[in-house]
Structures are given as structure tokens and as C-alpha cells.
PyMOL Python script that loads the backbone (N, CA, C, O; Angstrom):
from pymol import cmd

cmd.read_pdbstr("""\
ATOM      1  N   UNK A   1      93.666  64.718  34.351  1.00  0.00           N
ATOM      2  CA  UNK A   1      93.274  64.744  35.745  1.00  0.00           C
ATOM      3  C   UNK A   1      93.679  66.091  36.340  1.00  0.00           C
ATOM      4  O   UNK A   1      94.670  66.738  36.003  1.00  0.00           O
ATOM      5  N   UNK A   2      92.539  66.518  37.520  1.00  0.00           N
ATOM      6  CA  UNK A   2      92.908  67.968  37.509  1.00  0.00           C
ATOM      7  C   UNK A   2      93.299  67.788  39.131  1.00  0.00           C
ATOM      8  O   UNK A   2      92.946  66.732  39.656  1.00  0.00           O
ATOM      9  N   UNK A   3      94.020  68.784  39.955  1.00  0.00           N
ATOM     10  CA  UNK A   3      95.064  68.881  40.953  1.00  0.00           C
ATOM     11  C   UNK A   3      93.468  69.535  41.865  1.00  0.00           C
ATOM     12  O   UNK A   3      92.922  70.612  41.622  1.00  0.00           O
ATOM     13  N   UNK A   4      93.090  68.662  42.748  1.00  0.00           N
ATOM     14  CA  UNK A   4      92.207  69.684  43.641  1.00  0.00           C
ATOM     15  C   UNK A   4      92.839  70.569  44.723  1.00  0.00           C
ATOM     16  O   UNK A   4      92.261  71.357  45.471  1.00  0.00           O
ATOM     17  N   UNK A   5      94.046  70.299  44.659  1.00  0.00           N
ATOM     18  CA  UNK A   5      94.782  71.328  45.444  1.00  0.00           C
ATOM     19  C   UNK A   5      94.699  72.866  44.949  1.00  0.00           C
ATOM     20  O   UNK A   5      94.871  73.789  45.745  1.00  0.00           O
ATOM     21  N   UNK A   6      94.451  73.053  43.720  1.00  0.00           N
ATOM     22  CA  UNK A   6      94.466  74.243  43.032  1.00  0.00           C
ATOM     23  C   UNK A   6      93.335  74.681  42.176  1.00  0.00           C
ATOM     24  O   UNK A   6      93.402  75.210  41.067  1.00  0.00           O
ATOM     25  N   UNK A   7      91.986  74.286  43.069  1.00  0.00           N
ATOM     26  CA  UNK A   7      90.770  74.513  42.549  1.00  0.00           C
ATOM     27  C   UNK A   7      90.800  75.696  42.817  1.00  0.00           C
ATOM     28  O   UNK A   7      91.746  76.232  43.396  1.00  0.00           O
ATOM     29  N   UNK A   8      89.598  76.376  42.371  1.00  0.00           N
ATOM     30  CA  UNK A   8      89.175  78.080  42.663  1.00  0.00           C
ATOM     31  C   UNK A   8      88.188  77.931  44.218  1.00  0.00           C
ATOM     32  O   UNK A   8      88.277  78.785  45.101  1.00  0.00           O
ATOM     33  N   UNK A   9      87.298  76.737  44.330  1.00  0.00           N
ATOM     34  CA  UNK A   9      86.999  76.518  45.132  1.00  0.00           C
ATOM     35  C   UNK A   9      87.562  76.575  46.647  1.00  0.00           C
ATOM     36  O   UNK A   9      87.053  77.306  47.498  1.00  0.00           O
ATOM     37  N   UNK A  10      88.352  75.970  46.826  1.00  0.00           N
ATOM     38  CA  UNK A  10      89.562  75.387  47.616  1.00  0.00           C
ATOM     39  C   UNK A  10      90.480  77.138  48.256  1.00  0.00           C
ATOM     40  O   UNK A  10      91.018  77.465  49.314  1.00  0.00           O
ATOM     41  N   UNK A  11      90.224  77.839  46.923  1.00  0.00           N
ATOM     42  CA  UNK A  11      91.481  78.779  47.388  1.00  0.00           C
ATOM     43  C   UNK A  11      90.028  79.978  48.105  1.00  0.00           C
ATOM     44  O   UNK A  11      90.279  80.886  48.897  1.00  0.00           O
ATOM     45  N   UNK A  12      88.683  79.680  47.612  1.00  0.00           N
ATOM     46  CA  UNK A  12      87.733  80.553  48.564  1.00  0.00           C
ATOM     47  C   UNK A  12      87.501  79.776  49.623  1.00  0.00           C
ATOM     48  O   UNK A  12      86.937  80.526  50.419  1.00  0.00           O
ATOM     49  N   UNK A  13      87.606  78.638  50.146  1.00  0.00           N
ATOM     50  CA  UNK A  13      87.479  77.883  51.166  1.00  0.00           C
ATOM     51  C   UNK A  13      88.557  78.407  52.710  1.00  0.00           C
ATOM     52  O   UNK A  13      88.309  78.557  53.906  1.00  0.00           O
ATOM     53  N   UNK A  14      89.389  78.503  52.127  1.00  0.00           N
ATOM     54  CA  UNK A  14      90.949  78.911  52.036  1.00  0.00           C
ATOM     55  C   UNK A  14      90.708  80.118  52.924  1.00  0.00           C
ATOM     56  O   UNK A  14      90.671  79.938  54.141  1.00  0.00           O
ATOM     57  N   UNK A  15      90.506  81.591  52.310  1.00  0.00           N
ATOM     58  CA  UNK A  15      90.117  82.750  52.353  1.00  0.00           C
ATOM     59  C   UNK A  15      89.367  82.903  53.215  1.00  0.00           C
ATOM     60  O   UNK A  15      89.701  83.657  54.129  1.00  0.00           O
ATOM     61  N   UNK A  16      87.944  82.182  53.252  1.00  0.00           N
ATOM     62  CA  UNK A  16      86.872  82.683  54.166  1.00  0.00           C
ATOM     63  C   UNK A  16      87.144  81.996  55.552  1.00  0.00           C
ATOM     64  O   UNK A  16      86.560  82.272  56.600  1.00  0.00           O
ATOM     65  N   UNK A  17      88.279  80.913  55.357  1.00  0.00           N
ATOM     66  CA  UNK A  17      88.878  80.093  56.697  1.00  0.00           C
ATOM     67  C   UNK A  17      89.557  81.022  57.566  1.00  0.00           C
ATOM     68  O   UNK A  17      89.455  81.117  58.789  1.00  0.00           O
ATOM     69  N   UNK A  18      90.393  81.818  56.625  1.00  0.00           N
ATOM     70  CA  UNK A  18      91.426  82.844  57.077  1.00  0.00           C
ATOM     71  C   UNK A  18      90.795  83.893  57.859  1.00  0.00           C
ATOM     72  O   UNK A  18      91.101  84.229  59.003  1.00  0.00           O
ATOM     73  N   UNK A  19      89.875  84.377  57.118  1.00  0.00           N
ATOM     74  CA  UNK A  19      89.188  85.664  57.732  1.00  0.00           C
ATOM     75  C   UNK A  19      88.186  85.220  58.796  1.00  0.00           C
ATOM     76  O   UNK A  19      87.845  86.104  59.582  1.00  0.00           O
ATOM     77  N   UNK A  20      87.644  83.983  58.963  1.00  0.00           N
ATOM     78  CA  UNK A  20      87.098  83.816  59.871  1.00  0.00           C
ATOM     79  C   UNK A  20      87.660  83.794  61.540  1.00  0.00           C
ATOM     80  O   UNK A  20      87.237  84.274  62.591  1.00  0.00           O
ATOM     81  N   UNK A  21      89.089  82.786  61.059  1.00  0.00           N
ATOM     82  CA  UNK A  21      90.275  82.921  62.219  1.00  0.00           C
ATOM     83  C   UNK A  21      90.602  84.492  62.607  1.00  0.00           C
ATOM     84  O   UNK A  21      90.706  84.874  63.772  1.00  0.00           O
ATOM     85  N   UNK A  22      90.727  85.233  61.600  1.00  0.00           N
ATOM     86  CA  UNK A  22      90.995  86.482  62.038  1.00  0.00           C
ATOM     87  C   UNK A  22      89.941  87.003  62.746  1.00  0.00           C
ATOM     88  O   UNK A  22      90.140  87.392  63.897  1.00  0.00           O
ATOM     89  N   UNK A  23      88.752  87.081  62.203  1.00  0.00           N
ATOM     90  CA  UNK A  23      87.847  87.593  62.997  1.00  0.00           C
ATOM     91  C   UNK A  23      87.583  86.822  64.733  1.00  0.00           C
ATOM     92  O   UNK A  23      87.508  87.547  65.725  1.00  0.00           O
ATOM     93  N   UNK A  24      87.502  85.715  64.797  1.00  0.00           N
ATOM     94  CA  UNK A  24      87.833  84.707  66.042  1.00  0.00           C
ATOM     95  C   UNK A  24      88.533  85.501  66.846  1.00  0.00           C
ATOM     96  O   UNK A  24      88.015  86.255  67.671  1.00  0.00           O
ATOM     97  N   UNK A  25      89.856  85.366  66.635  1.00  0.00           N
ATOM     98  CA  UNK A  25      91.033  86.281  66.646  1.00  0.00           C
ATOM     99  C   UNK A  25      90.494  87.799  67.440  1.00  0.00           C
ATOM    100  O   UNK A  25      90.715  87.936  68.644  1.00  0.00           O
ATOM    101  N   UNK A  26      89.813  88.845  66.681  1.00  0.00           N
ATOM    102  CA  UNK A  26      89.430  89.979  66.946  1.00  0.00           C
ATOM    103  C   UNK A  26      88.496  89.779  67.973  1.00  0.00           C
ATOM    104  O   UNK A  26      88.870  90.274  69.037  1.00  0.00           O
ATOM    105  N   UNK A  27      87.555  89.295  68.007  1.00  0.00           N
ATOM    106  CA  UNK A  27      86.323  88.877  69.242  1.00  0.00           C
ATOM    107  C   UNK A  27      87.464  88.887  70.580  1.00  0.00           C
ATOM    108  O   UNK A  27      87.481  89.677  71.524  1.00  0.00           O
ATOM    109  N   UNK A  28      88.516  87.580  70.273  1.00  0.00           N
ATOM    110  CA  UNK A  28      89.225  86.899  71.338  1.00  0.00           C
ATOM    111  C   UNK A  28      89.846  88.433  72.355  1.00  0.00           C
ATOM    112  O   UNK A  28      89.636  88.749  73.526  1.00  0.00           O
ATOM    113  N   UNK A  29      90.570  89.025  71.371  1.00  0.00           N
ATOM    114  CA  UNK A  29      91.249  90.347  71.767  1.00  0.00           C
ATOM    115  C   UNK A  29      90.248  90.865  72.729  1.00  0.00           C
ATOM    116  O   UNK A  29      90.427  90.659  73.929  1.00  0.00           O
ATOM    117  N   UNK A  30      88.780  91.791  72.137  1.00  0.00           N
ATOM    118  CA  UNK A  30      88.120  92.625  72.402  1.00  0.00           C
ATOM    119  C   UNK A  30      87.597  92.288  73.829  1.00  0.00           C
ATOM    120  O   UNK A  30      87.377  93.091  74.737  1.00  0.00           O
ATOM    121  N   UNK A  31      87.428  90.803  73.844  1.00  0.00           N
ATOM    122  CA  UNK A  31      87.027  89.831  75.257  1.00  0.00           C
ATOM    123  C   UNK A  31      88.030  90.632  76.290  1.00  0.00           C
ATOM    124  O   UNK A  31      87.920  91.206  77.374  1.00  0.00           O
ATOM    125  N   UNK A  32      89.174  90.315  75.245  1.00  0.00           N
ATOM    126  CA  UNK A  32      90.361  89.914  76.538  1.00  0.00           C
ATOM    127  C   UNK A  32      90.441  91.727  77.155  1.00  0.00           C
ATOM    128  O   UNK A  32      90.480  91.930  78.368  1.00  0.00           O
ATOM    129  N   UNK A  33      90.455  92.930  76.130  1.00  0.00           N
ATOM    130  CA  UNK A  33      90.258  94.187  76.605  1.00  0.00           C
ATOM    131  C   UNK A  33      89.262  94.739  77.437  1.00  0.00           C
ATOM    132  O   UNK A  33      89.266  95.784  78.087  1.00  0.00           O
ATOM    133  N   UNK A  34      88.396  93.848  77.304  1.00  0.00           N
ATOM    134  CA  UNK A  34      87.070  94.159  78.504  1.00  0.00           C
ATOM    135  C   UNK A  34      87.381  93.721  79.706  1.00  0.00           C
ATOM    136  O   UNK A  34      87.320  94.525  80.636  1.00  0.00           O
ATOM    137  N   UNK A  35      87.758  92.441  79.941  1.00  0.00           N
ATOM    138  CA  UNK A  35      88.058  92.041  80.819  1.00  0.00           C
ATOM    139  C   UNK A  35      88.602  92.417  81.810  1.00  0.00           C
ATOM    140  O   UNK A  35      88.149  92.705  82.917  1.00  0.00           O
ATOM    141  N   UNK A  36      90.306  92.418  81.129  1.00  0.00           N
ATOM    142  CA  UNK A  36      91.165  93.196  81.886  1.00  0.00           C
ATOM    143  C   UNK A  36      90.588  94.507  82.738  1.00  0.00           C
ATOM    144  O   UNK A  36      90.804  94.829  83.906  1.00  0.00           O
ATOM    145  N   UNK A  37      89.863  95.069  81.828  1.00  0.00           N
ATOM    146  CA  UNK A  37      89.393  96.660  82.539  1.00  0.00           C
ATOM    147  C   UNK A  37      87.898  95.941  83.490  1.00  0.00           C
ATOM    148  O   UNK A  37      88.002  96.470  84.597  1.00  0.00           O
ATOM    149  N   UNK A  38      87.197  95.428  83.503  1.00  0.00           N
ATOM    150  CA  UNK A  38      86.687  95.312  84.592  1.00  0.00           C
ATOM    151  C   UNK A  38      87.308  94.905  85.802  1.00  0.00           C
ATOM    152  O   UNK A  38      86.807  95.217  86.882  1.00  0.00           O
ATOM    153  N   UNK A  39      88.339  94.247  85.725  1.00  0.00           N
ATOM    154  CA  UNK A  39      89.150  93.464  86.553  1.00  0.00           C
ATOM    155  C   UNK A  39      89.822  94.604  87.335  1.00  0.00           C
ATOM    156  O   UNK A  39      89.804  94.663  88.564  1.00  0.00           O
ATOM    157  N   UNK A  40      90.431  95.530  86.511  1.00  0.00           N
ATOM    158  CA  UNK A  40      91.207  96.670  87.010  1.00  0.00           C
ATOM    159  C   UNK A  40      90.437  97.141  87.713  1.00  0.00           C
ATOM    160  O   UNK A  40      90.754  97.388  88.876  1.00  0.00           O
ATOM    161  N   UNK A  41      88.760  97.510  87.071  1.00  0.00           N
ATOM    162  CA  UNK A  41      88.115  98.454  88.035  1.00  0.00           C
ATOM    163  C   UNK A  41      87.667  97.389  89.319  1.00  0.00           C
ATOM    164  O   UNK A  41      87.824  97.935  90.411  1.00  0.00           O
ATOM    165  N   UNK A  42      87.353  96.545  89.370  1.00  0.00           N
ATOM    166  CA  UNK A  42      87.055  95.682  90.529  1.00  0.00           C
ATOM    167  C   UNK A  42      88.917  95.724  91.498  1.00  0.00           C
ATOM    168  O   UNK A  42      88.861  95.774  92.726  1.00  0.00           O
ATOM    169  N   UNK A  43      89.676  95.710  91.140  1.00  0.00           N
ATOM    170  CA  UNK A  43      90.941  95.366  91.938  1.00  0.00           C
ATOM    171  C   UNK A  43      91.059  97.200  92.795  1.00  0.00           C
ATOM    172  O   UNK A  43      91.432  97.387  93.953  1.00  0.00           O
ATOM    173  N   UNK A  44      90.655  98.213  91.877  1.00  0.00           N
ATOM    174  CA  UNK A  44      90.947  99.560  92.246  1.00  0.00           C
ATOM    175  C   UNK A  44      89.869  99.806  93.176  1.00  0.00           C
ATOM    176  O   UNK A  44      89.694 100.918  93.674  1.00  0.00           O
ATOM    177  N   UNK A  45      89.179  98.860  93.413  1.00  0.00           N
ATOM    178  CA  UNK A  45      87.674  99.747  94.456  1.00  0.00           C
ATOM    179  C   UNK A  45      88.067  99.398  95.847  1.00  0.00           C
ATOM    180  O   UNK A  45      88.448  98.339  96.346  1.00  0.00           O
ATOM    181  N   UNK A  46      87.921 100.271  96.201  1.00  0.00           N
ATOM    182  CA  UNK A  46      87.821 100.906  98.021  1.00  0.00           C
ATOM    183  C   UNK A  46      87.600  99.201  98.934  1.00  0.00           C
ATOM    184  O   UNK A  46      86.680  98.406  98.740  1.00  0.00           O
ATOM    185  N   UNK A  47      88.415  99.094  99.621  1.00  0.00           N
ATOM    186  CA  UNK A  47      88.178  97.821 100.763  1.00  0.00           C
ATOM    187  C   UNK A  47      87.150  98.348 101.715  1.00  0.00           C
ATOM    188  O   UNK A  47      87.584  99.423 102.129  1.00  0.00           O
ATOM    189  N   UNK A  48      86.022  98.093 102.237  1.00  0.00           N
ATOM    190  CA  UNK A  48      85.148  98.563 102.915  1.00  0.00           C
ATOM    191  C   UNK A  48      85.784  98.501 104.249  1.00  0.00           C
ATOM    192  O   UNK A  48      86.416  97.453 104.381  1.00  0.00           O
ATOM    193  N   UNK A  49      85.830  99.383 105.423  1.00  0.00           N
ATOM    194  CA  UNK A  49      86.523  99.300 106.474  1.00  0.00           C
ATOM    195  C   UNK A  49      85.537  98.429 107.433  1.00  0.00           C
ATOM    196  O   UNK A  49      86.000  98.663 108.549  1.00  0.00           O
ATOM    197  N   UNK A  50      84.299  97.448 107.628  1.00  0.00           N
ATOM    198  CA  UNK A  50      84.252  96.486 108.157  1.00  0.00           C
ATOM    199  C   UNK A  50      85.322  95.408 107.874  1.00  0.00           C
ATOM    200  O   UNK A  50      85.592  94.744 108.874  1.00  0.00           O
ATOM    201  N   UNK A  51      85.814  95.163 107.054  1.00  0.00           N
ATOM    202  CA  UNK A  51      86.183  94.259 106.471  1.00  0.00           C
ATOM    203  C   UNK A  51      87.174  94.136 106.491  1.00  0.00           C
ATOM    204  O   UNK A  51      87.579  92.987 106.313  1.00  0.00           O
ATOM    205  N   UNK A  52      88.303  95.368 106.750  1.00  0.00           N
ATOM    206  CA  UNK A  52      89.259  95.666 107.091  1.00  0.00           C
ATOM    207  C   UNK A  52      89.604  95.184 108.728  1.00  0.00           C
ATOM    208  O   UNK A  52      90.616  94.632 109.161  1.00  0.00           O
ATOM    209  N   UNK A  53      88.711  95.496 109.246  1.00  0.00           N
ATOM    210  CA  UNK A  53      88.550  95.034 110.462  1.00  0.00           C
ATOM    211  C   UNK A  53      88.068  93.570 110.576  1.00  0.00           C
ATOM    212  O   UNK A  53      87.483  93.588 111.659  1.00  0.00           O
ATOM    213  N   UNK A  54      88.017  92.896 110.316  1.00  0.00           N
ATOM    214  CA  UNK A  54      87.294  91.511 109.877  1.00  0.00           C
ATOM    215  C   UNK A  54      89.012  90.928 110.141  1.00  0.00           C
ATOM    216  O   UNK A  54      89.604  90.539 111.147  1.00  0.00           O
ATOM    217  N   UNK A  55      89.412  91.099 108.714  1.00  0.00           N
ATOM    218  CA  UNK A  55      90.894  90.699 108.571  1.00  0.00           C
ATOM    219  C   UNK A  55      91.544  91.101 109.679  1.00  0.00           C
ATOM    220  O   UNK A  55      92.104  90.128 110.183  1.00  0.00           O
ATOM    221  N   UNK A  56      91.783  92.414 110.483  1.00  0.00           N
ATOM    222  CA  UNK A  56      92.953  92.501 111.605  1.00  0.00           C
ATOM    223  C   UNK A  56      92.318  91.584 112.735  1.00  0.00           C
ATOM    224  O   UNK A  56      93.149  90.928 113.363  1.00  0.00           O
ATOM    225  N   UNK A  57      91.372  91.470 112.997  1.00  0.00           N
ATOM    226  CA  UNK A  57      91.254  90.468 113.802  1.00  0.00           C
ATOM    227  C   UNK A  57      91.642  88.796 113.677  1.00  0.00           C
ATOM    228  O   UNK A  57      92.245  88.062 114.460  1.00  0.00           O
ATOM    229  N   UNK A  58      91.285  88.646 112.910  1.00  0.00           N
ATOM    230  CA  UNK A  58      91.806  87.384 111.723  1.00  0.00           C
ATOM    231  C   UNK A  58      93.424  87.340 112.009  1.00  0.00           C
ATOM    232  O   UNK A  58      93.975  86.397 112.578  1.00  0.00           O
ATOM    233  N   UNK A  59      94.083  88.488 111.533  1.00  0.00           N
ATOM    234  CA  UNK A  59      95.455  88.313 112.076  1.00  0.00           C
ATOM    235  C   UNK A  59      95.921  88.571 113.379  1.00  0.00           C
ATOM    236  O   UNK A  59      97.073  88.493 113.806  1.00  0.00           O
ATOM    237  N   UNK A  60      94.903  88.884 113.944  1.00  0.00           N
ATOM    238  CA  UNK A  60      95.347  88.815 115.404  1.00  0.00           C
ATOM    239  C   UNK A  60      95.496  87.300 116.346  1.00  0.00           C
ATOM    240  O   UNK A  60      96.431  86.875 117.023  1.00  0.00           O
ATOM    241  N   UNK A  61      94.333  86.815 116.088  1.00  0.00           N
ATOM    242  CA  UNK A  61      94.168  85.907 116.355  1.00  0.00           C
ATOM    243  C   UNK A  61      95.030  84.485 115.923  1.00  0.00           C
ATOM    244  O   UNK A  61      95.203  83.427 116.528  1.00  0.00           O
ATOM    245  N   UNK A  62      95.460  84.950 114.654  1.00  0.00           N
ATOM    246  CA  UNK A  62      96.506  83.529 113.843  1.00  0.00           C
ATOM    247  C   UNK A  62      97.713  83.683 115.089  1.00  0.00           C
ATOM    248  O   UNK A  62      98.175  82.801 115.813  1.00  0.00           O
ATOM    249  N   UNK A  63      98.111  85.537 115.026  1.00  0.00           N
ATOM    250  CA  UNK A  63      99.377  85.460 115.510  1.00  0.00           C
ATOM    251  C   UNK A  63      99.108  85.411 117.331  1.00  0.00           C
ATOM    252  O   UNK A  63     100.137  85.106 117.936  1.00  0.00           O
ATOM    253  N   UNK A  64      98.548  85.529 117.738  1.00  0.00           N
ATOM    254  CA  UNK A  64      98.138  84.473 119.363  1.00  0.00           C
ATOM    255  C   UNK A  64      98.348  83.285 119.504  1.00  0.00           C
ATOM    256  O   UNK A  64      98.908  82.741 120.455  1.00  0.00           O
ATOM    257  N   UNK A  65      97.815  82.706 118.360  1.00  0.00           N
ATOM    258  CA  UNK A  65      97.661  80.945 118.968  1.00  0.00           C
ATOM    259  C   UNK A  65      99.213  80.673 118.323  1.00  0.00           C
ATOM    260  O   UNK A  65      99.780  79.631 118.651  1.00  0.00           O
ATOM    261  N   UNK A  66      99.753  81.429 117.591  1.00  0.00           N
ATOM    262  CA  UNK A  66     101.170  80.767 117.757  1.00  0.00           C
ATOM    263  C   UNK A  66     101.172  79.386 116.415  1.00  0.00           C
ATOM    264  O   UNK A  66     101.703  78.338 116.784  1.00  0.00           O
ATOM    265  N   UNK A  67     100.708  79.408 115.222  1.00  0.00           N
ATOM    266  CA  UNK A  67     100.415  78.420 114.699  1.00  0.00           C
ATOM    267  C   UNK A  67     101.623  78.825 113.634  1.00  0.00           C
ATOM    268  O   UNK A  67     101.881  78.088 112.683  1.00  0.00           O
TER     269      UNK A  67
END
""", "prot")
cmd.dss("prot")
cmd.show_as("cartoon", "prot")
cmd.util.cbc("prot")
cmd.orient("prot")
């Protein structure tokens, strides 16, 4: 009786499992490096000064009514 734990099969099953995780793995990274940098460039862009003004009024108004 032969051990299917230690087929030749089993140990390429094995292998192409491994490298697939790794590659998974590499995608996962490359995602995660894009990301981040769009994120950065969206967090680094200019507040439009309507909007700026939007908000001080916004806090003007919270700190009036006293809430």
C-alpha cells in the first residue's frame, strides 16, 4: 500500500498551491500600493475656498446656538 501523502502528484498540487498564494499575495500588495497613492493624492489636493467657506459658516452657526 502506497502513502498518498507522498505522491509526486500531491507534492505538484502542493507547489502550484504555493505559488498561486504567492502570486494572490503579489496582486494583494500591488492593490494595496495603488491605493494608498491615490488616496495620498486625493487627501493632498487643494480644499476649494467655497467650501472653505461653507464650513466657517457651519461653525459659526454650531457655536451661536450654543449646542
Amino acid at each position: 500500500m502506497t502513502n498518498s501523502s507522498e505522491s509526486p502528484h500531491r507534492k505538484v498540487d502542493e507547489k502550484a498551491g504555493t505559488a498561486g498564494l504567492e502570486e494572490a499575495r503579489l496582486r494583494q500588495q500591488a492593490i494595496g500600493v495603488k491605493l494608498r497613492h491615490m488616496f495620498d493624492e486625493v487627501v493632498n489636493e487643494p480644499v476649494p475656498d467655497e467650501f472653505l467657506d461653507i464650513l466657517k459658516r457651519a461653525d459659526n452657526r454650531s457655536g451661536e446656538g450654543g449646542a
